[in-house]
Structure formats: C-alpha cells, structure tokens
PyMOL Python script that loads the backbone (N, CA, C, O; Angstrom):
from pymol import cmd

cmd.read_pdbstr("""\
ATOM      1  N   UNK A   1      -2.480   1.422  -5.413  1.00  0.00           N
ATOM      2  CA  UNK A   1      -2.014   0.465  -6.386  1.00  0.00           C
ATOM      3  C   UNK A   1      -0.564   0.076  -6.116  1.00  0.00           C
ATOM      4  O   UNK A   1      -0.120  -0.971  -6.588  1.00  0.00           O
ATOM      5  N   UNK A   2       0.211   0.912  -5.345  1.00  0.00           N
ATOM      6  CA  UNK A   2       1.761   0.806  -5.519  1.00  0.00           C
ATOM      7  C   UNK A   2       2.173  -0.679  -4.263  1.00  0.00           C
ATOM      8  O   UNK A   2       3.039  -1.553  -4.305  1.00  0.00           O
ATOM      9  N   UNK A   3       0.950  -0.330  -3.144  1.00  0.00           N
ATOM     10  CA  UNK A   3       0.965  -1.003  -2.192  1.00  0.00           C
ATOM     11  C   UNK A   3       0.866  -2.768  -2.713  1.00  0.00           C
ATOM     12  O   UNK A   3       1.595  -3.737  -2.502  1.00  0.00           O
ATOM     13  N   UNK A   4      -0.338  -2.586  -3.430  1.00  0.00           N
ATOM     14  CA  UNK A   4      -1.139  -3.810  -3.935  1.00  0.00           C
ATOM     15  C   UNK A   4      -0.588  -4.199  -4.936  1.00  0.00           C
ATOM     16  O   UNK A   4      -1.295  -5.090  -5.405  1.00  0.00           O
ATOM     17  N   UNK A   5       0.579  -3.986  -5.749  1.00  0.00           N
ATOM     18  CA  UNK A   5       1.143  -4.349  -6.637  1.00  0.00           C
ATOM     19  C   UNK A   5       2.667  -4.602  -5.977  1.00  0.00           C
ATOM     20  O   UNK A   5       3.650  -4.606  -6.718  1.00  0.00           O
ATOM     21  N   UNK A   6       2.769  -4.774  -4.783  1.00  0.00           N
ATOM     22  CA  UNK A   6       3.743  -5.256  -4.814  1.00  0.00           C
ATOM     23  C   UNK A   6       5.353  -4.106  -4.471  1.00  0.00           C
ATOM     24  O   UNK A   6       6.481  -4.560  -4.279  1.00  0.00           O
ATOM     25  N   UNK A   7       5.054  -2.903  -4.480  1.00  0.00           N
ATOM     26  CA  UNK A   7       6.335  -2.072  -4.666  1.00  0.00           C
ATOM     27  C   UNK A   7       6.787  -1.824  -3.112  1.00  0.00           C
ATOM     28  O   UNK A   7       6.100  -1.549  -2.128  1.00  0.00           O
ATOM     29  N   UNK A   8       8.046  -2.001  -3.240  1.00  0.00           N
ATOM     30  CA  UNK A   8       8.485  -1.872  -1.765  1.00  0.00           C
ATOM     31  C   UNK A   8       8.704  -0.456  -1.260  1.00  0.00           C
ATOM     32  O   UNK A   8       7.978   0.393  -1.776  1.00  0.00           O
ATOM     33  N   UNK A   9       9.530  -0.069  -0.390  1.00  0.00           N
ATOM     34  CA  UNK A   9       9.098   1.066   0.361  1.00  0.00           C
ATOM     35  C   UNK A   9       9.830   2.112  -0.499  1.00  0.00           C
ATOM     36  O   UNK A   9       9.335   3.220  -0.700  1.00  0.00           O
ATOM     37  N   UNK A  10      11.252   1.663  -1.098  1.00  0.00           N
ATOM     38  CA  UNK A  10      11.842   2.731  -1.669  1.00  0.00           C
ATOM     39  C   UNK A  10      11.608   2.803  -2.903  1.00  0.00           C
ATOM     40  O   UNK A  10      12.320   3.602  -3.512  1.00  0.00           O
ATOM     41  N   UNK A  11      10.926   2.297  -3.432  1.00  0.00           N
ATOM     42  CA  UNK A  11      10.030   1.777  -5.044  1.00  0.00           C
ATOM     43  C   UNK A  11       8.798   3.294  -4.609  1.00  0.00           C
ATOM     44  O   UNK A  11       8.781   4.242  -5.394  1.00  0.00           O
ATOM     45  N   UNK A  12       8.216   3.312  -3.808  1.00  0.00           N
ATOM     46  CA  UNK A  12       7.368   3.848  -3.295  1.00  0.00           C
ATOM     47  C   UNK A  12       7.531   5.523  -3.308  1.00  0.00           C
ATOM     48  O   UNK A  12       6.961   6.290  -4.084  1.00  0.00           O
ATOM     49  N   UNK A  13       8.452   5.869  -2.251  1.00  0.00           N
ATOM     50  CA  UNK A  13       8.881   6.838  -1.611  1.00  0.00           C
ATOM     51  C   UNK A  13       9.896   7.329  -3.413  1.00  0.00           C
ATOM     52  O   UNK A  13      10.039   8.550  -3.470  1.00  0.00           O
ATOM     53  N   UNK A  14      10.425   6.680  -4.507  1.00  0.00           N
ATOM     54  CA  UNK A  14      10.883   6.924  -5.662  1.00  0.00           C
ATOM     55  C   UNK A  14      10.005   7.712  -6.196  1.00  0.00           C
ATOM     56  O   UNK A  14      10.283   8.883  -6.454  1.00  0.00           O
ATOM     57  N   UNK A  15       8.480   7.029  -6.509  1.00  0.00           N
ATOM     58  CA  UNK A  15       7.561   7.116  -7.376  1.00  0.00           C
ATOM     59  C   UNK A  15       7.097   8.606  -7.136  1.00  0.00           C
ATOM     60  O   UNK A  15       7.018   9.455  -8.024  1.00  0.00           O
ATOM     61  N   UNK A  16       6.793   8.801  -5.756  1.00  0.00           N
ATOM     62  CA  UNK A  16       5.640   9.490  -5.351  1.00  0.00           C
ATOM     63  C   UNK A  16       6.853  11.011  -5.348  1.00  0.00           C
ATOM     64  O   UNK A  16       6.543  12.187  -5.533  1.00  0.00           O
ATOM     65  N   UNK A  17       8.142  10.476  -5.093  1.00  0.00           N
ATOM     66  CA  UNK A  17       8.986  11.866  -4.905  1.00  0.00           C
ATOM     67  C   UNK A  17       9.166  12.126  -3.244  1.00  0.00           C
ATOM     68  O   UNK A  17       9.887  13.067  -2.912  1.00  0.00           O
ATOM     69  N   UNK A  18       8.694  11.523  -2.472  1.00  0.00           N
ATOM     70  CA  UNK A  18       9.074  11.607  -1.426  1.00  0.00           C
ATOM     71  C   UNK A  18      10.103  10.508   0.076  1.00  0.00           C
ATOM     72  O   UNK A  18       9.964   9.285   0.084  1.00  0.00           O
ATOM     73  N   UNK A  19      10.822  11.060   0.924  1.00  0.00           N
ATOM     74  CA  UNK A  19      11.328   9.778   1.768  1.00  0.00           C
ATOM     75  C   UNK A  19      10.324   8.595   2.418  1.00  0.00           C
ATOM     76  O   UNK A  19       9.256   8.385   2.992  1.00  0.00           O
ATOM     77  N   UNK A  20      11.910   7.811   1.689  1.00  0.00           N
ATOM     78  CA  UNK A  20      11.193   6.329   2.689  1.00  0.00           C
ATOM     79  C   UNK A  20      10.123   6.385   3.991  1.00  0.00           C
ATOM     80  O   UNK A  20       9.103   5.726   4.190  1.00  0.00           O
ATOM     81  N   UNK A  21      10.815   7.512   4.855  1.00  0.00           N
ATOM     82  CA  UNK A  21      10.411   7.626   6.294  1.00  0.00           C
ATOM     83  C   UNK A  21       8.698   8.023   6.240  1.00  0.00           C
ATOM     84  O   UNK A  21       7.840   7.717   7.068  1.00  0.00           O
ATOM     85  N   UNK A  22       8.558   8.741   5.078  1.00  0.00           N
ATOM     86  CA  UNK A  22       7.089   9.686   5.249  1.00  0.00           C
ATOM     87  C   UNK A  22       6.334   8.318   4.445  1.00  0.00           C
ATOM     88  O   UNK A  22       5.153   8.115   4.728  1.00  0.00           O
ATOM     89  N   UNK A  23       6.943   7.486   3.554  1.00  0.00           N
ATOM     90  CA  UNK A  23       6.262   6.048   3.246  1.00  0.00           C
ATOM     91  C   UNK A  23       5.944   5.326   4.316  1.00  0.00           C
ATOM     92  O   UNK A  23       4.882   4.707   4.250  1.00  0.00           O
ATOM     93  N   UNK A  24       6.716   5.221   5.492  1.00  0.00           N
ATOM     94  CA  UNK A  24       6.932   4.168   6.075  1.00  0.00           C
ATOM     95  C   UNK A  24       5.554   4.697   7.316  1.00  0.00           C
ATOM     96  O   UNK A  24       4.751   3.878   7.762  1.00  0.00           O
ATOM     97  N   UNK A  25       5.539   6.252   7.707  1.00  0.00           N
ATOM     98  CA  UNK A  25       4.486   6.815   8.723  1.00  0.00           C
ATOM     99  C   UNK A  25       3.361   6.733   7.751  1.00  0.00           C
ATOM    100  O   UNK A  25       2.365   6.279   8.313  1.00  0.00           O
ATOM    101  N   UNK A  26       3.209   6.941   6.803  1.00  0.00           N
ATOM    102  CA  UNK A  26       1.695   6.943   5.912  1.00  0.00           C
ATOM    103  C   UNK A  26       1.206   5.688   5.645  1.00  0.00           C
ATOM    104  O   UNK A  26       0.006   5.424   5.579  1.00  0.00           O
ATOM    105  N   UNK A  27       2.224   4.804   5.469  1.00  0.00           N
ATOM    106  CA  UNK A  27       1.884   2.775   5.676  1.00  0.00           C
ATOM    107  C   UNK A  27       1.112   2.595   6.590  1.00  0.00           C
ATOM    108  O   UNK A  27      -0.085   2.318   6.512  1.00  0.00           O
ATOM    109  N   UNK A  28       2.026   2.804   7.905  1.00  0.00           N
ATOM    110  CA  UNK A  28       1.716   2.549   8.814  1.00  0.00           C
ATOM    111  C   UNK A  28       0.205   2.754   9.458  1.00  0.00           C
ATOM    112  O   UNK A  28      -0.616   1.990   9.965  1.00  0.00           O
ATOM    113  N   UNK A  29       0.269   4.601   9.097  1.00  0.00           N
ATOM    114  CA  UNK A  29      -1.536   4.906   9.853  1.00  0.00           C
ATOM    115  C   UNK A  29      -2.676   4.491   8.649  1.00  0.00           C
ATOM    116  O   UNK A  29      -3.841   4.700   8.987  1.00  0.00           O
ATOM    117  N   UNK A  30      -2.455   3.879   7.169  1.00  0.00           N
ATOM    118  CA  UNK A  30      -2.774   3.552   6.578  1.00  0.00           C
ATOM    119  C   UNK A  30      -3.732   2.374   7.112  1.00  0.00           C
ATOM    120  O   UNK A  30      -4.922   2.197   7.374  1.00  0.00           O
ATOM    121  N   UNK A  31      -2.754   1.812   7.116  1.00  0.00           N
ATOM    122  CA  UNK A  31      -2.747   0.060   8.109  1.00  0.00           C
ATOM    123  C   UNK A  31      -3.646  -0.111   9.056  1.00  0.00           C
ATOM    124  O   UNK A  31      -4.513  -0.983   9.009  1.00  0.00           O
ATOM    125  N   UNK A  32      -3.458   0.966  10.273  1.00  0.00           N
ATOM    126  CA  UNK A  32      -3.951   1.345  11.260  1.00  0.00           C
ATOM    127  C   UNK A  32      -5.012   1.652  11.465  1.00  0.00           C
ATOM    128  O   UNK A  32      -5.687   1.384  12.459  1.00  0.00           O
ATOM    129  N   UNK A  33      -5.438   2.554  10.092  1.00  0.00           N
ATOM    130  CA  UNK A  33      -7.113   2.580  10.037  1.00  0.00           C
ATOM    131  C   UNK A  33      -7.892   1.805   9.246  1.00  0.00           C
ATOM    132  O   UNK A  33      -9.122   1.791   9.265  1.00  0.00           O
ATOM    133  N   UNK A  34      -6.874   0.876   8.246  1.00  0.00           N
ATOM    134  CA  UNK A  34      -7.671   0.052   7.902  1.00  0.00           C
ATOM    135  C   UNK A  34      -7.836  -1.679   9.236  1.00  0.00           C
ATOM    136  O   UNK A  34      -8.656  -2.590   9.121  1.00  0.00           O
ATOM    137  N   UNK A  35      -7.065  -1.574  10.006  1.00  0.00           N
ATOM    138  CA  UNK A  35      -7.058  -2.565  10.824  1.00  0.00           C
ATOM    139  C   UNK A  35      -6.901  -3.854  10.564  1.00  0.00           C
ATOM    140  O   UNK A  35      -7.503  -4.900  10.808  1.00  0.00           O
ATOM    141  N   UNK A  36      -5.744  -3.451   9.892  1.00  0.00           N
ATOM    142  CA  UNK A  36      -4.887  -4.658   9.229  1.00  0.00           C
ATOM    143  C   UNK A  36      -3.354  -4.399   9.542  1.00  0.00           C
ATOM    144  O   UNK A  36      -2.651  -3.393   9.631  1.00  0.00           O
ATOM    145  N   UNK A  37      -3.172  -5.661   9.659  1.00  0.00           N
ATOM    146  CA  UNK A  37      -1.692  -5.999  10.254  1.00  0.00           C
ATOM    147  C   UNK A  37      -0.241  -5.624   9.308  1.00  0.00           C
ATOM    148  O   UNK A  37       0.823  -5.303   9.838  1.00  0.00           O
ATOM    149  N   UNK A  38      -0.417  -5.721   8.061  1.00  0.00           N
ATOM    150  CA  UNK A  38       0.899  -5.786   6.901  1.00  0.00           C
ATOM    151  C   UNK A  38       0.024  -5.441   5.737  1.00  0.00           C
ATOM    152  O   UNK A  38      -1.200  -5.540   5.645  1.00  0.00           O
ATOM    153  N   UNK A  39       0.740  -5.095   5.030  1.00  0.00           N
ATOM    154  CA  UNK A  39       0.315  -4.649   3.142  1.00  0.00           C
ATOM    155  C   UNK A  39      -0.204  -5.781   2.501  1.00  0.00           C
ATOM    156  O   UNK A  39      -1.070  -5.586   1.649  1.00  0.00           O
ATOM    157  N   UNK A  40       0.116  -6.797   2.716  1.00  0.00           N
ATOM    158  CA  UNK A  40      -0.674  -7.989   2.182  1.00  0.00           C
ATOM    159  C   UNK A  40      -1.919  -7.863   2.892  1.00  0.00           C
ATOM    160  O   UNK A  40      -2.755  -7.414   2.108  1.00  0.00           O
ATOM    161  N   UNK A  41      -2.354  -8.040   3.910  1.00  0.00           N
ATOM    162  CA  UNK A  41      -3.700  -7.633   4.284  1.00  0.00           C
ATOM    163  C   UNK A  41      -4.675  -6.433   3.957  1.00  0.00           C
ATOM    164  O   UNK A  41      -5.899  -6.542   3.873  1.00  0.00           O
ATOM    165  N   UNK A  42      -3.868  -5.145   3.766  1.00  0.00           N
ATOM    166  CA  UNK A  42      -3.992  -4.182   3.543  1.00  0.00           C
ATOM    167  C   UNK A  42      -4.709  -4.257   1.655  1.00  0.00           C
ATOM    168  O   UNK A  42      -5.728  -3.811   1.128  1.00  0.00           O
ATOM    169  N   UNK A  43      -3.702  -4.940   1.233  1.00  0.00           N
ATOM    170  CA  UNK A  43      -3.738  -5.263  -0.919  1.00  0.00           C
ATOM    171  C   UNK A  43      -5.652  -6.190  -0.702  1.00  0.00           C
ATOM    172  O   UNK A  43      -6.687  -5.658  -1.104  1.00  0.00           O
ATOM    173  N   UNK A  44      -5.587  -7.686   0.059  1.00  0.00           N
ATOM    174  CA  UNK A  44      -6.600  -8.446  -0.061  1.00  0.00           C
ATOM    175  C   UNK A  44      -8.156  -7.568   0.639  1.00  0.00           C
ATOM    176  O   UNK A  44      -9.340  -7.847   0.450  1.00  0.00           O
ATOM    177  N   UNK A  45      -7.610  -6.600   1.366  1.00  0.00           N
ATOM    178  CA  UNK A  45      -9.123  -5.910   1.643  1.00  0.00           C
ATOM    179  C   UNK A  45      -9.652  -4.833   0.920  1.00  0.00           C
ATOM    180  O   UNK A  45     -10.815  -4.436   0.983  1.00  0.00           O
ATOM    181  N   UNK A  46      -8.401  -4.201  -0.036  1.00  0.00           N
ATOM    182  CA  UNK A  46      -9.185  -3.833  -1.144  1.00  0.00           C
ATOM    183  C   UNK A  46      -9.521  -4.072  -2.159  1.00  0.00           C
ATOM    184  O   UNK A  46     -10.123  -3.281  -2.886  1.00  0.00           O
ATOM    185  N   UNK A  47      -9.106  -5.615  -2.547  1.00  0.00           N
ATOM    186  CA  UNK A  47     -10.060  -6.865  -3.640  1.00  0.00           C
ATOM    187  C   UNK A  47     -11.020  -7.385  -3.007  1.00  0.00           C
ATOM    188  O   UNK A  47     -11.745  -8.117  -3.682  1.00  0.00           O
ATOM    189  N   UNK A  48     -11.220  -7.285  -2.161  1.00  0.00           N
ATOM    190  CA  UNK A  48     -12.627  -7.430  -1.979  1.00  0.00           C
ATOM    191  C   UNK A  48     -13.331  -6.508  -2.319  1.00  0.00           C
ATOM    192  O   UNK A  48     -14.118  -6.513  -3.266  1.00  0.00           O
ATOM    193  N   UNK A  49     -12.968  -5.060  -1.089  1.00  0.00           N
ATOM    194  CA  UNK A  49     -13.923  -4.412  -1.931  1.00  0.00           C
ATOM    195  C   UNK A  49     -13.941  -3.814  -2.973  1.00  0.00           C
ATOM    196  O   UNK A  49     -14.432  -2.686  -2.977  1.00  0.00           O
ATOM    197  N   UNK A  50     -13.462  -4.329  -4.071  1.00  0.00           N
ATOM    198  CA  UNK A  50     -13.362  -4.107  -5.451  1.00  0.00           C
ATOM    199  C   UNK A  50     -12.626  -2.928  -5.765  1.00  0.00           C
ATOM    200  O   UNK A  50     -13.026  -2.441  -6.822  1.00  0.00           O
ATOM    201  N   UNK A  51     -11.842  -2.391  -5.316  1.00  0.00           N
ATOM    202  CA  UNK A  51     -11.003  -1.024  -5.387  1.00  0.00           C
ATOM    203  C   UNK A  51     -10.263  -1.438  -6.377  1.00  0.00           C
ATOM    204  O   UNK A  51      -9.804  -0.586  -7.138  1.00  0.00           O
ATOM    205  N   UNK A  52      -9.964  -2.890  -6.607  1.00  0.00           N
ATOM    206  CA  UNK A  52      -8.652  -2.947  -7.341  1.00  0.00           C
ATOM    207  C   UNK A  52      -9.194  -3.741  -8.752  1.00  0.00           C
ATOM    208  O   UNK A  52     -10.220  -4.416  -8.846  1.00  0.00           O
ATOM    209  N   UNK A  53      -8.214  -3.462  -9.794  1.00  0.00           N
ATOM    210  CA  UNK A  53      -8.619  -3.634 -11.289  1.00  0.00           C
ATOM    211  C   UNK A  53      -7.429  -5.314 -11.556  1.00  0.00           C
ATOM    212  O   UNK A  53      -6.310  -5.219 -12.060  1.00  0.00           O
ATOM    213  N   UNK A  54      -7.847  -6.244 -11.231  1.00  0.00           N
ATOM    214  CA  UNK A  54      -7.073  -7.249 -11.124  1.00  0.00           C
ATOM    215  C   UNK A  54      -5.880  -7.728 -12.564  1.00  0.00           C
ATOM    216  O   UNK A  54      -4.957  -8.543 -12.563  1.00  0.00           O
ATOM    217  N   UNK A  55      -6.466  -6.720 -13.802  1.00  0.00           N
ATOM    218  CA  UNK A  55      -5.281  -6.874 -14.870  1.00  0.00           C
ATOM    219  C   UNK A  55      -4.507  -5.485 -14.494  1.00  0.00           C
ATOM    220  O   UNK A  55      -4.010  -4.942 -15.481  1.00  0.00           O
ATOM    221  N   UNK A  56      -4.299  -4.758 -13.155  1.00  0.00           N
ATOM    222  CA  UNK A  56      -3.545  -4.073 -13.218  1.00  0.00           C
ATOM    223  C   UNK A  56      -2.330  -4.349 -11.491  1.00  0.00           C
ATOM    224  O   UNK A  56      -1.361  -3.881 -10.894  1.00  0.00           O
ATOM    225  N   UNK A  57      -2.865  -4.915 -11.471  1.00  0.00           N
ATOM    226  CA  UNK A  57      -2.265  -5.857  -9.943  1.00  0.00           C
ATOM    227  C   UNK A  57      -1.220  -6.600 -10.414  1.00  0.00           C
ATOM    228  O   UNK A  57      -0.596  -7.341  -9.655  1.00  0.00           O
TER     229      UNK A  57
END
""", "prot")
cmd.dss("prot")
cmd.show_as("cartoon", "prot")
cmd.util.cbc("prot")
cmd.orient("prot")
C-alpha cells in the first residue's frame, strides 16, 4: 500500500522503522520479480490484480 499510495522512499523506510537503503534493495528485487520497471508499474499491476482497495489508494 505504501508503494501504491504514493509514499516516497524516506516516507517508507520512516513507517516501517527501517533505512532508506534496505527500502531502496527491497524496491528494487520487488520490481525485479514483479518485472516491472518503476513503482508506478509496480502500483498499476496490482489494480489489476485486485490487491488494491481503490478508496484506500
């Protein structure tokens, strides 16, 4: 949700309690296995597959 709503990396790495850096490697292989290029790609492939609750986006 943090991705798909928009929160940037240190919004992120705030929330969860941990560094930017371990945001930025968990994005990344995130990305990687979803086989998508950026977080915007990453947010629209899980509205499709319905993962996401669109009054909470």
């Amino acid at each position: 949700m943090l991705i798909a709503g928009g929160a940037s990396t240190a919004q992120i790495a705030r929330t969860l309690h941990v560094s930017e850096r371990t945001v930025k490697r968990l994005t990344a292989g995130l990305l990687r296995t979803l086989g998508v290029a950026n977080r915007t790609e990453a947010a629209a492939l899980a509205g499709r597959a319905g993962l996401l609750d669109p009054l909470d986006v």
